[in-house]
C-alpha positions as CSV (number, residue, x, y, z in Angstrom):
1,X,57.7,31.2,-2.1
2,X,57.5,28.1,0.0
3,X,54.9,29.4,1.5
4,X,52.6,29.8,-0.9
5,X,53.5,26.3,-2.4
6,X,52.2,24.8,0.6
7,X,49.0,27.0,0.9
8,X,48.7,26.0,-3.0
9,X,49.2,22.0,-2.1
10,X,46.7,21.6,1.4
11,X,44.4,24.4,0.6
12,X,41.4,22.2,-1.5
13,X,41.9,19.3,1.0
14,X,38.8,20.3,3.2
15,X,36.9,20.1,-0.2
16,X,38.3,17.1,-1.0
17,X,37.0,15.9,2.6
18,X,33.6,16.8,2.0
19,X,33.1,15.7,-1.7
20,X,34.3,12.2,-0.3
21,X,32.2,12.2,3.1
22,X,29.2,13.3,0.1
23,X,29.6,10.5,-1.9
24,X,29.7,8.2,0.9
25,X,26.1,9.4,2.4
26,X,25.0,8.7,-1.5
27,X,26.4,4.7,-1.6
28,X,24.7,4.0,1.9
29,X,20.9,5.6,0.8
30,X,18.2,5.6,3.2
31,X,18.3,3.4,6.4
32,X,15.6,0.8,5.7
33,X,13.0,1.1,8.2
34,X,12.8,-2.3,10.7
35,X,9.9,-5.1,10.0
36,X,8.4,-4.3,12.6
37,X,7.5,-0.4,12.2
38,X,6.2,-1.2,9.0
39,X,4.2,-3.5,11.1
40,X,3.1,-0.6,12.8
41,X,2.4,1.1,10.0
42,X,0.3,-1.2,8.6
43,X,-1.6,-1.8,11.2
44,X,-2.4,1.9,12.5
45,X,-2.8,3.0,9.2
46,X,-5.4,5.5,9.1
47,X,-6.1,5.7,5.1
48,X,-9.4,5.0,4.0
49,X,-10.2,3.3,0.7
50,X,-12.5,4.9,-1.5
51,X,-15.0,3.2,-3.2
52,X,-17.2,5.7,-5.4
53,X,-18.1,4.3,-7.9
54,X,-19.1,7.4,-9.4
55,X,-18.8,8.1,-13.1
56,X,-19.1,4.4,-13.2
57,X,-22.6,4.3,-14.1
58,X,-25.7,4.4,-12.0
59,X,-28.1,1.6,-10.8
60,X,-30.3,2.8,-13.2
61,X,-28.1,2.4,-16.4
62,X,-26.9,-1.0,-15.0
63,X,-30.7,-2.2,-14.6
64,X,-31.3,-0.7,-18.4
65,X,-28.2,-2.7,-19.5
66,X,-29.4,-5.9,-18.1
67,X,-32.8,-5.0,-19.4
68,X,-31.2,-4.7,-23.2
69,X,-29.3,-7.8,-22.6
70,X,-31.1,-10.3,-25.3
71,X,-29.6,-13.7,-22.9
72,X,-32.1,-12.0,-20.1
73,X,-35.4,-11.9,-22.4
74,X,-35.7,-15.8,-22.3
75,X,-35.4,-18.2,-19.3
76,X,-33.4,-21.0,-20.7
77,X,-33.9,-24.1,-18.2
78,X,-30.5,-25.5,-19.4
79,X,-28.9,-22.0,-18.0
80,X,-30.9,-22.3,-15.4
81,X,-30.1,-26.2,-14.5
82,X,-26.1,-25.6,-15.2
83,X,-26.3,-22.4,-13.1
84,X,-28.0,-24.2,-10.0
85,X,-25.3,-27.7,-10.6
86,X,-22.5,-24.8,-10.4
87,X,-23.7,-23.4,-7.8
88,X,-23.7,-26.2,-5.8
89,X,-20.5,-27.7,-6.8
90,X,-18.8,-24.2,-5.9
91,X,-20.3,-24.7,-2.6
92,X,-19.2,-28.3,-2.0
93,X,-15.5,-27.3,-2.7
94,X,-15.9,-24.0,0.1
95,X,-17.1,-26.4,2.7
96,X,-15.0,-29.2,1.9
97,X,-12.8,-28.6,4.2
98,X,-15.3,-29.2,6.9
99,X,-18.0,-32.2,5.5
100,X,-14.6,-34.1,4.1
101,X,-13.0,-34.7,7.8
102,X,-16.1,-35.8,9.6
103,X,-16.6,-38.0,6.3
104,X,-12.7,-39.4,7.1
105,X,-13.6,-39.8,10.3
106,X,-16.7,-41.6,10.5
107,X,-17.8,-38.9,12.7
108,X,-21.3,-39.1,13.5
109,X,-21.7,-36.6,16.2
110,X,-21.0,-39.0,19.5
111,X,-18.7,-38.2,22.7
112,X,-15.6,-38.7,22.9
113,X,-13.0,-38.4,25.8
114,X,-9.9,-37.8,27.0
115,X,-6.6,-39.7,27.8
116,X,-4.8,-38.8,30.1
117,X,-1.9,-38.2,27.3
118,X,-1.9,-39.1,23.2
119,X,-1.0,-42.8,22.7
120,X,-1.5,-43.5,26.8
121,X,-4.6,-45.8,26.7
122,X,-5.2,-46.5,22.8
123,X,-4.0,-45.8,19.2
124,X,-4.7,-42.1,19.6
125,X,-5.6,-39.7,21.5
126,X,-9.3,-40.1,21.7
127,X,-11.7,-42.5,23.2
128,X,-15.0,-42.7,21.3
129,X,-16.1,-46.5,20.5
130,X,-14.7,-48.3,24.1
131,X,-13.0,-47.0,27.0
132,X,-9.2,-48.0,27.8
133,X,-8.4,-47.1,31.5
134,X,-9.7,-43.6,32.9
135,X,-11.6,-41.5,30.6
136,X,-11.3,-37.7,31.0
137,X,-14.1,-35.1,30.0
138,X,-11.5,-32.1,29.7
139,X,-7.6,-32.3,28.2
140,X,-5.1,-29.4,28.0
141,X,-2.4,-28.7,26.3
142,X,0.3,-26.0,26.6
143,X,3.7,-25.2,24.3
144,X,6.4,-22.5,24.5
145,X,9.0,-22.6,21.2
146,X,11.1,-20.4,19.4
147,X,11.4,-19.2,15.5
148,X,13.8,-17.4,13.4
149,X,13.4,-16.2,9.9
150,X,17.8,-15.7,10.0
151,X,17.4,-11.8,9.3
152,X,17.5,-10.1,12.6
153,X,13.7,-10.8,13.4
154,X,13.1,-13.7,16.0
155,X,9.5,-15.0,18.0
156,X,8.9,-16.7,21.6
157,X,5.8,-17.9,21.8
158,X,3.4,-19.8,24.1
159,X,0.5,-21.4,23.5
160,X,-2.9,-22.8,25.6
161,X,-5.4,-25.3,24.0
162,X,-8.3,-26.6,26.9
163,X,-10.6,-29.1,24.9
164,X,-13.9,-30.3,26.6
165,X,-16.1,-33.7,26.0
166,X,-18.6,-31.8,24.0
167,X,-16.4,-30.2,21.8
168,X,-16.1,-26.8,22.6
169,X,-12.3,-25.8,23.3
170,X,-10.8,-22.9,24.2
171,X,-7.8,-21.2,22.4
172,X,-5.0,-18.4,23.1
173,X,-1.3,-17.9,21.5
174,X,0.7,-15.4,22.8
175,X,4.1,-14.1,21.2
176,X,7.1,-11.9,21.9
177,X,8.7,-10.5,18.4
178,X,12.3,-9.0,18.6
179,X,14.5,-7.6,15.8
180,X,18.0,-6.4,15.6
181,X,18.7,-3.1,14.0
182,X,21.3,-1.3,12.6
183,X,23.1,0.5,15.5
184,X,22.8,-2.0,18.1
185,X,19.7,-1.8,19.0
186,X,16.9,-3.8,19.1
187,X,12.4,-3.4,18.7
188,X,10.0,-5.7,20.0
189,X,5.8,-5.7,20.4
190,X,3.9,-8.7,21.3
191,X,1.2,-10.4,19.1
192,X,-1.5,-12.9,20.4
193,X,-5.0,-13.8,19.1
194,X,-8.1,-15.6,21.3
195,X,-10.4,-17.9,19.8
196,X,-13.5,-20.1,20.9
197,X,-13.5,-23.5,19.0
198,X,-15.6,-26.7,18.0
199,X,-14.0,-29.8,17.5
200,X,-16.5,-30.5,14.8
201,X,-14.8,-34.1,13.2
202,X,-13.1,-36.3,15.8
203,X,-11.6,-40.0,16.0
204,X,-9.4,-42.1,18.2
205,X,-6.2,-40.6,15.9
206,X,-7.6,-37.1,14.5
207,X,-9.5,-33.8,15.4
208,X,-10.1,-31.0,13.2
209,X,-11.6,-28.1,15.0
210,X,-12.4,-24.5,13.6
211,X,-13.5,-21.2,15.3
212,X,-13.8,-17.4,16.0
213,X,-12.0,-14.6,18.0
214,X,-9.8,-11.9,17.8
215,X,-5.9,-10.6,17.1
216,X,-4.1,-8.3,19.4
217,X,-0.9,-6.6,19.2
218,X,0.6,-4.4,21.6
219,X,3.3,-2.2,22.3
220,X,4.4,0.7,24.6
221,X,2.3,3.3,22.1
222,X,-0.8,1.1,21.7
223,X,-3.1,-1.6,21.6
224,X,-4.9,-3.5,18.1
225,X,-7.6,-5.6,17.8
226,X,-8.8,-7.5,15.1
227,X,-11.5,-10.6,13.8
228,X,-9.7,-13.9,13.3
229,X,-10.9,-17.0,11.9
230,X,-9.0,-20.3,12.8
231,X,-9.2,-23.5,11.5
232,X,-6.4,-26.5,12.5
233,X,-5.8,-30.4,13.1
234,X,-3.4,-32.8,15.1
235,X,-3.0,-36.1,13.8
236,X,-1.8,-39.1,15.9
237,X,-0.4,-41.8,12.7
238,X,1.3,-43.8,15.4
239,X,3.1,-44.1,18.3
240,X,4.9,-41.2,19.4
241,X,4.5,-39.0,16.5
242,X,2.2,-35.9,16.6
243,X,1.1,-34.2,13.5
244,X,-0.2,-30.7,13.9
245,X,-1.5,-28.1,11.5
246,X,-3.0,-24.4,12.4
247,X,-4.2,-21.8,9.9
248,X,-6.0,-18.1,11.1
249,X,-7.1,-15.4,9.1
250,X,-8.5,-12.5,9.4
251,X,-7.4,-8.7,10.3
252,X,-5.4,-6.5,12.6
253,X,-6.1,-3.3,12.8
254,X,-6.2,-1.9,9.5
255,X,-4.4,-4.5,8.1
256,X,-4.9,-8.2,7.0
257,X,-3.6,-10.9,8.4
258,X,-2.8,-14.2,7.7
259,X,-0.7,-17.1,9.8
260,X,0.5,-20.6,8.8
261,X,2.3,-23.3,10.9
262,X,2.8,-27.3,10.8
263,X,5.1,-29.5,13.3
264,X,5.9,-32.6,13.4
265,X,6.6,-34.0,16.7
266,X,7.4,-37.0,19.2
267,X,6.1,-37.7,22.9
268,X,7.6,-39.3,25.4
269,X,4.8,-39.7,28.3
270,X,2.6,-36.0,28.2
271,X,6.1,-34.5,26.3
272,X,6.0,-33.8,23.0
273,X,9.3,-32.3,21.3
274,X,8.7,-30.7,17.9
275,X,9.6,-29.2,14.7
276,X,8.1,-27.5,11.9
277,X,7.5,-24.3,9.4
278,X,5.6,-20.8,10.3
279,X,4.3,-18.3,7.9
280,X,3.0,-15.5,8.9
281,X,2.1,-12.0,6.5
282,X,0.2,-9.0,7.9
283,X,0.2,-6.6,4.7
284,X,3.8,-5.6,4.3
285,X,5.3,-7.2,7.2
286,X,6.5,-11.3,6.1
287,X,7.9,-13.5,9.1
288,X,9.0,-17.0,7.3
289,X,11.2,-19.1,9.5
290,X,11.4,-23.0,11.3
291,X,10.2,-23.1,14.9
292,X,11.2,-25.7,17.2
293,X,9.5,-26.4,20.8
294,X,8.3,-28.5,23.5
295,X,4.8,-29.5,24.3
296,X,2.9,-30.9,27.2
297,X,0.0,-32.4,27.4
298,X,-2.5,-33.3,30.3
């Protein structure tokens, strides 16, 4: 009799075992996948977007649409004068952020050279108007710094800008992305982009500069290219601070990509210490986060 008592006690325990170890699998859900896979994902995505426009209407209906449009029987030189004054104010506002600067500047197209370091033989960086000590027909400039977005996904980065007397400047940004996962373990890739730039407004205490190249990321698996546009400034207020401001767009791979960063900074001699903000979103992959660094110029 005691011996069936016990079986009749213990015996559901292994179910009750499982229906527990169940219902914890249901609370935890799906591991989340890391940043950077769906980085990967983004960027190797394969899927094509389809554009038919069929069903849609044909070129011909949409030419015998405009044709039974009453507004297109009659050339109306008012439409046609506020069209042309649009027009041209949408394309003022487009370039604006290229005739504005040399318009700041007083920029009209004359060389300008180096110091040897910002703030080391005048109120800038530049010399364009009268030389102070030796003047330099190339500068460079290199920076390594560090960036966390305080979610387990961290950047080290370095950074090469060679500038030349006529304006033509050479740029390349390499970085190393790590995340912490679940389990102890960790992913990395690197990202990078090269781009060939004109300084196209310059002072003695700002440059803008804009240009062309290409993103790269790579990993153990593979290696992605993609068409970047980069536009950016430094500004040199006064002595020792630095002002700096880079923006690139353009694509990855099969994704789009988009990267932000301003740092405010302080030399002493060719080294500049700095601070600032990066923003950086490739489709679903976000990276948000300060970065601080060092900086030397020469």
């Amino acid at each position: 009799m005691d011996e069936l008592l016990e079986r009749r006690r213990f015996g559901h325990r292994p179910v009750v075992v499982l229906v527990i170890v169940a219902l914890m699998l249901a609370t935890l859900g799906p591991v989340r996948a890391g940043e950077l896979e769906v980085l990967r994902e983004d960027v190797r995505s394969d899927a094509e977007r389809d554009f038919d426009l069929e069903g849609k209407g044909s070129s011909d209906n949409c030419r015998r649409v405009q044709n039974d449009d009453p507004w297109n029987k009659e050339e109306n030189p008012w439409d046609e004068f506020l069209g042309s004054a649009m027009t041209s104010l949408g394309g003022m506002i487009v370039l604006s952020p290229f005739w504005f600067p040399r318009a700041v500047t007083n920029d009209n197209g004359e060389e300008g050279y180096f110091a040897s370091y910002p703030y080391r033989n005048g109120p800038g960086y530049m010399m364009i108007d009268e030389w102070i000590g030796e003047p330099y027909t190339w500068s460079a400039r290199v920076r390594s710094d560090y960036a966390e977005n305080f979610d387990g996904l961290s950047r080290v980065g370095g950074h090469l800008l060679v500038s030349s007397a006529s304006r033509w400047e050479l740029d390349t940004e390499m970085n190393y992305l790590q995340e912490r996962l679940p389990g102890h373990t960790r992913d990395h890739l690197w990202l990078g982009d090269c781009n060939v730039q004109y300084r196209f407004a310059q002072s003695e205490r700002v440059q803008f500069r804009a240009g062309l190249g290409f993103n790269w990321l790579d990993d153990p698996a593979n290696t992605d290219f993609g068409f970047n546009f980069t536009y950016g400034f430094d500004v040199f207020p006064r002595k020792p601070f630095v002002l700096s401001t880079e923006l690139d767009w353009g694509t990855l791979g099969s994704a789009e990509a988009f990267h932000f960063r301003t740092t405010a900074g302080a030399l002493v001699g060719g080294f500049e210490t700095y601070v600032g903000y990066e923003y950086r979103d490739i489709d679903r992959f976000h990276f948000n986060g300060l970065v601080a660094g060092v900086r030397v110029w020469f």
